[in-house]
LOPAPA-991226 format. One line per field, with one value per residue (C-alpha): residue number from 0; y, z, x. Coordinates in steps of 0.5 Angstrom, whole numbers, plus 500, padded with zeros to 3 digits. Layout:
residues N
nr <- (NUM / ...)
yy <- (Y / ...)
zz <- (Z / ...)
xx <- (X / ...)
This chain:
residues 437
nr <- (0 / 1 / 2 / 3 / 4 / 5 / 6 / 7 / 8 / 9 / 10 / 11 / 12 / 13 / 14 / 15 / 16 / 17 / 18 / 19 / 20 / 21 / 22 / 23 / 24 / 25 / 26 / 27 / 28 / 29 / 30 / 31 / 32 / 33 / 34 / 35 / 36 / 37 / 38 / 39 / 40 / 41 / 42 / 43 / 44 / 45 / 46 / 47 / 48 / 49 / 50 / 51 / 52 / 53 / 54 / 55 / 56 / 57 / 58 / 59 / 60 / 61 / 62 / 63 / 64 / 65 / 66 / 67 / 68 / 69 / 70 / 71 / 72 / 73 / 74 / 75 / 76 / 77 / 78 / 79 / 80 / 81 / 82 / 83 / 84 / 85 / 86 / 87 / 88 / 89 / 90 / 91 / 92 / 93 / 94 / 95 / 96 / 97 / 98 / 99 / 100 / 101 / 102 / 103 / 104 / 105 / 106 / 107 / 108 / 109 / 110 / 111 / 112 / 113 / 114 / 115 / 116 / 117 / 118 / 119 / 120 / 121 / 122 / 123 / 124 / 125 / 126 / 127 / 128 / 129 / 130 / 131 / 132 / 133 / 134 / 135 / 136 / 137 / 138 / 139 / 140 / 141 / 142 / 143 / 144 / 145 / 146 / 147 / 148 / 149 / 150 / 151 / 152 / 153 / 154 / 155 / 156 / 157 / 158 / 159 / 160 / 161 / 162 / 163 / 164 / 165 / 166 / 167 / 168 / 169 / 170 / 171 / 172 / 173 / 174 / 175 / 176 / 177 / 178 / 179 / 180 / 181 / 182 / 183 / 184 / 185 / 186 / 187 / 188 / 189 / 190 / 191 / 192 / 193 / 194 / 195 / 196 / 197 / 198 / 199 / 200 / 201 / 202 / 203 / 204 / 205 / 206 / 207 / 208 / 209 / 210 / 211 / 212 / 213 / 214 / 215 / 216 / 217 / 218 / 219 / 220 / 221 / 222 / 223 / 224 / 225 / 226 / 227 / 228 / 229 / 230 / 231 / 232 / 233 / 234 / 235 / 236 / 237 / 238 / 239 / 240 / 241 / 242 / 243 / 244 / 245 / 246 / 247 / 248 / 249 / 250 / 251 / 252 / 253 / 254 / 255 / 256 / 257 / 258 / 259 / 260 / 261 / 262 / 263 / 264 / 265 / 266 / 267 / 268 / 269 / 270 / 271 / 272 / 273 / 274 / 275 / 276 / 277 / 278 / 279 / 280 / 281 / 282 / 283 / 284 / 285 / 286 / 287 / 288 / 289 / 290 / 291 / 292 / 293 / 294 / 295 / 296 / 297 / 298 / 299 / 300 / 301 / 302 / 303 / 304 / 305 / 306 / 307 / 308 / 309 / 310 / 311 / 312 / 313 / 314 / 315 / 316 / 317 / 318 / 319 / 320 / 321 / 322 / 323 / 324 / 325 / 326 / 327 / 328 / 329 / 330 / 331 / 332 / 333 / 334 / 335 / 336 / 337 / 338 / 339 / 340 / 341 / 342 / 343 / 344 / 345 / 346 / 347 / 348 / 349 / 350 / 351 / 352 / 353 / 354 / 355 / 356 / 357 / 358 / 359 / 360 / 361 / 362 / 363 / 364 / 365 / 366 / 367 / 368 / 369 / 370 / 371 / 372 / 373 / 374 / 375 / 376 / 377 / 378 / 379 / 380 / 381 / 382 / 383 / 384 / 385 / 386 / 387 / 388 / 389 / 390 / 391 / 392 / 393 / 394 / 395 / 396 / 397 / 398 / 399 / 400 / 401 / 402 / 403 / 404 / 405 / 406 / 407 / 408 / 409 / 410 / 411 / 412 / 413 / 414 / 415 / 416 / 417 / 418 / 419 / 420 / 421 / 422 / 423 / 424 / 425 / 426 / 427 / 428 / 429 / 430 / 431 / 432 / 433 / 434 / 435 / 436)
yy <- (546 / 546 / 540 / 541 / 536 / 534 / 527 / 522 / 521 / 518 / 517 / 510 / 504 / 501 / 507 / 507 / 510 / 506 / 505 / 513 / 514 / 508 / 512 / 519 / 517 / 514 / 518 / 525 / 521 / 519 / 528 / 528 / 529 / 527 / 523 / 521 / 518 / 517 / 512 / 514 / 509 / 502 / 499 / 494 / 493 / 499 / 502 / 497 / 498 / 506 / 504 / 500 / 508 / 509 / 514 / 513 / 512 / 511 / 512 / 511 / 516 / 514 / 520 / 516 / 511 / 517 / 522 / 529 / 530 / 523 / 525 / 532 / 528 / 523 / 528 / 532 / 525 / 524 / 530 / 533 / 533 / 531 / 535 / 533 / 528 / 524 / 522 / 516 / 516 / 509 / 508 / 515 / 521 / 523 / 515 / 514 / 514 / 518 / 523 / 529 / 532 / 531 / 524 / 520 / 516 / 520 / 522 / 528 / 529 / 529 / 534 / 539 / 538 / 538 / 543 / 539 / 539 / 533 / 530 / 527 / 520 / 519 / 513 / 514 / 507 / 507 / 515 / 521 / 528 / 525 / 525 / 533 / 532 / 528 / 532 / 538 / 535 / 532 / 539 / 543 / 538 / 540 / 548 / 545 / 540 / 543 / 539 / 542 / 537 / 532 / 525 / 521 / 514 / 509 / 512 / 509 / 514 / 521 / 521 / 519 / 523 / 530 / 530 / 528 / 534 / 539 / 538 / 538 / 545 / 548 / 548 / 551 / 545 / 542 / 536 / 534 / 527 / 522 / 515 / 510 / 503 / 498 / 491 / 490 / 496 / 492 / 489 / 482 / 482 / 476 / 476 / 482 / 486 / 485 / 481 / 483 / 488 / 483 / 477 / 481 / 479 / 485 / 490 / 494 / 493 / 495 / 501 / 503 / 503 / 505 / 511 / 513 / 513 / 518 / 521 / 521 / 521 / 526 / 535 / 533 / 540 / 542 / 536 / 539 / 546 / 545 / 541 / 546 / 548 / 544 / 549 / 545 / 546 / 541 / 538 / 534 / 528 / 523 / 515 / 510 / 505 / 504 / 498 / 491 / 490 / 494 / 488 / 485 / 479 / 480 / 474 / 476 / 473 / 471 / 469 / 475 / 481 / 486 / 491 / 499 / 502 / 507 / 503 / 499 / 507 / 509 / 503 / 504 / 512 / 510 / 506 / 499 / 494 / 490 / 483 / 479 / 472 / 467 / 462 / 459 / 458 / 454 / 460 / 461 / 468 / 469 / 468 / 474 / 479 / 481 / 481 / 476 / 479 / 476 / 480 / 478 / 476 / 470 / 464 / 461 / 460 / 457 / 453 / 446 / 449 / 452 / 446 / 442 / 448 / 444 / 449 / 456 / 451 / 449 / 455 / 460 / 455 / 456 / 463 / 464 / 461 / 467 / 472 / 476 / 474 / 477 / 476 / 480 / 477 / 471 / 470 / 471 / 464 / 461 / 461 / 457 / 450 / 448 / 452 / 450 / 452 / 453 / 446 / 444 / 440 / 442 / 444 / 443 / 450 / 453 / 451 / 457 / 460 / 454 / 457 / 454 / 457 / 457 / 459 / 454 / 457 / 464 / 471 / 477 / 482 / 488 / 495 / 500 / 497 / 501 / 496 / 496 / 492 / 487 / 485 / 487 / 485 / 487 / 492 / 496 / 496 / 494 / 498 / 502 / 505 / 503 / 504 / 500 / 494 / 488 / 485 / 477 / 472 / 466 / 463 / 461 / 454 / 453 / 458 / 456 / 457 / 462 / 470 / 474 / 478 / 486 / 489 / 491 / 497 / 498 / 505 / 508 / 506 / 500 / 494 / 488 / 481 / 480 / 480 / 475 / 471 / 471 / 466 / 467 / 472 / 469 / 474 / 475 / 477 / 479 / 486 / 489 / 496 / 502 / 507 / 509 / 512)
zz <- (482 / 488 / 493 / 501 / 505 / 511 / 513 / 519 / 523 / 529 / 534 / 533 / 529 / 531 / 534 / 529 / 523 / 519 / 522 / 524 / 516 / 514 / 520 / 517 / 510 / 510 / 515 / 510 / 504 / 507 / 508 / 499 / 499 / 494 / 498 / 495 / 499 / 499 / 503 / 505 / 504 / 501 / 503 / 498 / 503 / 507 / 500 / 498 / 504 / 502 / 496 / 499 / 501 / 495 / 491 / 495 / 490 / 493 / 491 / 495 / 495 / 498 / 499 / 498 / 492 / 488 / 484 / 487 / 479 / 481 / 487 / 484 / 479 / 483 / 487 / 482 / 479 / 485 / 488 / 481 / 482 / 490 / 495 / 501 / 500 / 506 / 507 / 511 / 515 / 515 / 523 / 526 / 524 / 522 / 522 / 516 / 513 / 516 / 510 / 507 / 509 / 503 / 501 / 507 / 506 / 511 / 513 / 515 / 508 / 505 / 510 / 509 / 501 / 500 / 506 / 509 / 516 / 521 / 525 / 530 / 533 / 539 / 543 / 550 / 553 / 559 / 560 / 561 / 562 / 559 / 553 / 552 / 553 / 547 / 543 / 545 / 542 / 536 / 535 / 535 / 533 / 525 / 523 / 517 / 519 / 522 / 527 / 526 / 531 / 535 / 535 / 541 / 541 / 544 / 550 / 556 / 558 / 559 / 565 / 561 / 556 / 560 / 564 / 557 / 553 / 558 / 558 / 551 / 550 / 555 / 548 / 544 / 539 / 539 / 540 / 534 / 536 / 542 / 539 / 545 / 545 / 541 / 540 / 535 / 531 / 529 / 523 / 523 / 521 / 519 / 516 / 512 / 515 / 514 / 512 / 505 / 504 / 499 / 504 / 509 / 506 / 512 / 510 / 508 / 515 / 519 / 514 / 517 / 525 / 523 / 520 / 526 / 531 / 527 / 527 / 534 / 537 / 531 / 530 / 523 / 522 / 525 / 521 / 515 / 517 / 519 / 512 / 508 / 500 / 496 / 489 / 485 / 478 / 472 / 472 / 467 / 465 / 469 / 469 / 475 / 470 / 462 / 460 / 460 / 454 / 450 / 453 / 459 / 461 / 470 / 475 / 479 / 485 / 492 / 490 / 486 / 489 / 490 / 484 / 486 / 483 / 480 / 476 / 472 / 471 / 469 / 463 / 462 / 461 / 456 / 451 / 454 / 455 / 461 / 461 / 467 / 469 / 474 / 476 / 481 / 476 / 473 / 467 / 462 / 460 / 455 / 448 / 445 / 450 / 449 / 458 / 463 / 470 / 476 / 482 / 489 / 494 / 498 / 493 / 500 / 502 / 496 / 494 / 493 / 488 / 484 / 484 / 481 / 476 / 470 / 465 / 468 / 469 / 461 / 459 / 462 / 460 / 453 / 454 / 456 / 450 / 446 / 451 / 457 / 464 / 470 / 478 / 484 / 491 / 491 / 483 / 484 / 488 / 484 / 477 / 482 / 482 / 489 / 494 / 502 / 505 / 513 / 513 / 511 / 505 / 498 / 492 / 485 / 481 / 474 / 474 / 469 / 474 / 479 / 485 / 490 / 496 / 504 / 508 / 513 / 514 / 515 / 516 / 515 / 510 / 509 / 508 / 502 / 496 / 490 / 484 / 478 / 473 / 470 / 463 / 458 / 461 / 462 / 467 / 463 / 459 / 462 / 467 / 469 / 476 / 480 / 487 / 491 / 497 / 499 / 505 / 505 / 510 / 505 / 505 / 499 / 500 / 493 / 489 / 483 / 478 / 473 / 472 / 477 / 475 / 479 / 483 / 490 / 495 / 501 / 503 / 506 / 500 / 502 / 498 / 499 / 495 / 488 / 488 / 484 / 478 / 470 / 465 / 457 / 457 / 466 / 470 / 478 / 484 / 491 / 489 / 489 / 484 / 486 / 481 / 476 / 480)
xx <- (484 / 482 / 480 / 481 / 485 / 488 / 492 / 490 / 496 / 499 / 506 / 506 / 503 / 497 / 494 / 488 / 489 / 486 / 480 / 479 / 481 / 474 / 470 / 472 / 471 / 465 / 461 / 463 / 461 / 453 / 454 / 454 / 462 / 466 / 470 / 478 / 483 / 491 / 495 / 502 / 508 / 509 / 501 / 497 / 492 / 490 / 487 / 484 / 479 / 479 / 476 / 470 / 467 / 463 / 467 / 473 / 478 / 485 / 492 / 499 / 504 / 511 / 516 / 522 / 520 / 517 / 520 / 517 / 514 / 510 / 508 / 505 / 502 / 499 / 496 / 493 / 490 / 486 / 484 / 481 / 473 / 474 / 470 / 475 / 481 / 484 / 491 / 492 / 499 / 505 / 507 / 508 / 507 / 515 / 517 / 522 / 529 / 535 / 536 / 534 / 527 / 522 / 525 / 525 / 518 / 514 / 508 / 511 / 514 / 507 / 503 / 510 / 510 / 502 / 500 / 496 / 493 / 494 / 490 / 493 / 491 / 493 / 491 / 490 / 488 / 493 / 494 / 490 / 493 / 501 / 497 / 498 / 505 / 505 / 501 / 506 / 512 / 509 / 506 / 512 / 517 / 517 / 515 / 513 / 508 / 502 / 498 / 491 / 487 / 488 / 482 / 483 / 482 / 480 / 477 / 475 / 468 / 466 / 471 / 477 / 475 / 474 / 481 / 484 / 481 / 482 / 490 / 489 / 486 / 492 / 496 / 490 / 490 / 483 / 481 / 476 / 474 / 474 / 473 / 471 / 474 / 470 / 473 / 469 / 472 / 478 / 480 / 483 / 489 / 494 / 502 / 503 / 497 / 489 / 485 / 485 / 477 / 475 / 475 / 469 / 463 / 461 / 465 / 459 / 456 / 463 / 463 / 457 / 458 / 464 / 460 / 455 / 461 / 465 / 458 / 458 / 463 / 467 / 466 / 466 / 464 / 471 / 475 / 472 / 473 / 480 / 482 / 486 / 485 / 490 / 492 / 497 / 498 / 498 / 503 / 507 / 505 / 509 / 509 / 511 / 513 / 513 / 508 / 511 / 507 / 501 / 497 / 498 / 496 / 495 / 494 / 488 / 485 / 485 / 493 / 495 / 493 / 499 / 498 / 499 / 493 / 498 / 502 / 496 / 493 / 500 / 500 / 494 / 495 / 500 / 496 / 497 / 490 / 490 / 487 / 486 / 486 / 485 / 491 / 486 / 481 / 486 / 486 / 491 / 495 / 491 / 496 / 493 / 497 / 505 / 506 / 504 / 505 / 504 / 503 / 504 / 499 / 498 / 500 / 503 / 496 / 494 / 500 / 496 / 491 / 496 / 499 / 494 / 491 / 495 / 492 / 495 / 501 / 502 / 499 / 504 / 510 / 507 / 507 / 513 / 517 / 516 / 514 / 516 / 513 / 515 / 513 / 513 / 514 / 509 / 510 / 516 / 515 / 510 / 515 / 520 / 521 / 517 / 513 / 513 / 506 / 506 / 505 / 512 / 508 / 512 / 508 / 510 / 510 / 511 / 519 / 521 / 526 / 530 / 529 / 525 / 522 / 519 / 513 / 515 / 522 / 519 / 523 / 522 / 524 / 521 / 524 / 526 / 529 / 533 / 534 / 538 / 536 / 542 / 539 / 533 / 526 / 519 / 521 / 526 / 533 / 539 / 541 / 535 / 534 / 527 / 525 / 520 / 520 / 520 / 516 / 515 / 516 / 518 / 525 / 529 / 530 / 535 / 537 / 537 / 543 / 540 / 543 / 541 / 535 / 538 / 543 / 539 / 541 / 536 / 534 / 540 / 544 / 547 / 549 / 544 / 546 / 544 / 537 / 532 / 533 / 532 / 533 / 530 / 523 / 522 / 524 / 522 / 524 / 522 / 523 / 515 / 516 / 513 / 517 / 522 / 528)
């Protein structure tokens, strides 16, 4: 099998990737190429507009949360019948956990493992020539990582983008693109990253601007030239996560949205059948399935339809007396007693778990988790190891006194407290799964 690739990368967070990632996307597709895309670390979001380009399926690929034989698996998956995959990076190129290369959740560890090139974004609003110096160090940082190109962004005129390039081209690295600055590029974004892609009711008129500027602005002929031939052979077939039942009942709506799109193509691989429905909609779990699961999302925004929605309420209670239902982060937070919204206004949930949680109180949790499970339940036996992450802003405001649903260390291997809650078939946490360790 053979596809070629290449990683958009940059020194830092908020330089542009993703829409550089849209732009290039798009503008290759309107070429007639099969399109695929890939984005690095833990990102619900970022996918979802990767696989607003028509034929842009999109994957995650996390160094430290999958096993080297998932990531192998799951490359092969997504770039099979593709002309061309990008890969778009978290943070900075080489940000990540201290620990052994391959397994820091990198986007450097990708492009090593993969061979892929970088083109590297750099945003050169408030430099010119100091930009080369950058390009230098990221350049011969790791032997491992090859940086391909550079695309600058966010270019202030012809001027600005000639003093950049000339610096640039000192270090025989080209410069393949240079994006102008345009506010109206950017994507909004709210706690927890952007607007989610299905909220844009222009998203297919951005695409298309996005598009034409890569067209005009970008060497796609170069970028396409620099993208490496991938050869990986088949590998074993590997699943993220064993099915939590053979039909799983899966909250979906603008509440719950937070699924990777490999765990639902892993349990589906496996045989399960996923059904889905819509607490918002006041529908039930359908009682013909085995599983409910509910992802996360942004319950928070929706705290008082989901208080009135009896139905999805009483249905779920009936569910749950013979049958396991398990939340992530926001199901997490609607199996508890009462959610807080940002106005401090208290919400009646589903009461399956006694926990009770804040939007108002906020603070941030994000990071690496590794989960040992503390008994039998829809993600595992007693004991199993599974890595993810957490990212929330919601506080508990009571704990509850059921049995705690997992042992919790972070991504360097230190002991957090015990994590969620379990009581009968009920089981959730702010833990969001990624795979089994």
């Amino acid at each position: 099998m053979t596809a070629r690739g290449l990683i958009v990368a940059a020194p830092r967070s908020s330089s542009g990737k993703t829409v550089v990632t849209l732009a290039l996307l798009a503008a290759l597709a309107r070429r007639g190429l099969a399109v695929r895309a890939a984005k690095a670390g833990p990102d619900y979001i970022d996918s979802t507009f990767h696989a607003a380009i028509p034929g842009a399926r999109s994957i995650n690929l996390d160094s430290w949360a999958m096993p080297p034989s998932l990531l192998d698996a799951l490359f092969f998956e997504a770039t099979s019948g593709a002309d061309i995959i990008v890969v778009e990076g978290v943070m900075g190129l080489f940000d990540g956990l201290a620990g052994s290369p391959g397994r820091r959740g990198s986007t450097a560890d990708l492009a090593a493992r993969f061979g892929l090139p970088v083109l590297l974004v750099v945003d050169v609003s408030g430099q010119s020539q100091s930009a080369a110096a950058l390009v230098r160090g990221f350049a011969a940082h790791e032997p491992a990582v090859h940086i391909a190109g550079v695309l600058l962004n966010r270019v202030g005129s012809d001027r600005h983008r000639m003093l950049v390039t000339e610096a640039i081209a000192e270090l025989n690295i080209p410069v393949l693109g240079a994006m102008p600055r345009d506010e109206n590029l950017g994507l909004p974004e709210r706690h927890l990253g952007l607007v989610q892609a299905r909220e844009h009711g222009d998203l297919g008129a951005r695409l298309d601007r996005m598009a034409e500027l890569a067209e005009q602005h970008c060497d796609l002929d170069a970028i396409i030239a620099v993208a490496a031939e991938t050869k990986i052979s088949p590998p074993a077939n590997v699943l993220p996560l064993r099915p939590p039942g053979q039909r799983v009942a899966l909250a979906c709506d603008a509440a719950f949205t937070f699924i990777y799109p490999h765990i639902l193509a892993g349990w589906r691989r496996a045989g399960a059948q996923i059904i889905p429905f819509s607490p918002l909609a006041d529908e039930a779990p359908p009682q013909s399935c085995d599983a409910c699961w509910l992802p996360g999302g942004y319950p928070e925004l929706h705290a008082s339809a989901l208080s009135a929605a009896h139905n999805f309420r009483a249905g779920l209670t009936q569910f749950a007396q013979r049958r396991p239902v398990h939340g992530e982060c926001g199901g997490y937070m609607v199996l508890g007693e009462t959610l807080e919204d940002g106005d401090g206004v208290r919400h009646a949930m589903a009461g399956l778990l006694g926990h009770s949680t804040s939007f108002a109180a906020r603070k941030l949790q994000l990071g690496y988790r590794e989960a040992r499970l503390l008994g039998d339940g829809p993600l595992g036996p007693a004991g199993a190891a599974l890595r993810g992450h957490e990212f929330h802003y919601a506080t508990l405001t009571a704990t509850g006194d059921d049995e705690p649903f997992s042992e919790l260390s972070d991504g360097q291997g230190r002991t957090l407290p015990p994590s969620g809650g379990r009581r009968g078939n009920v089981s959730g946490s702010f833990f969001h799964v990624i795979a089994e360790a």
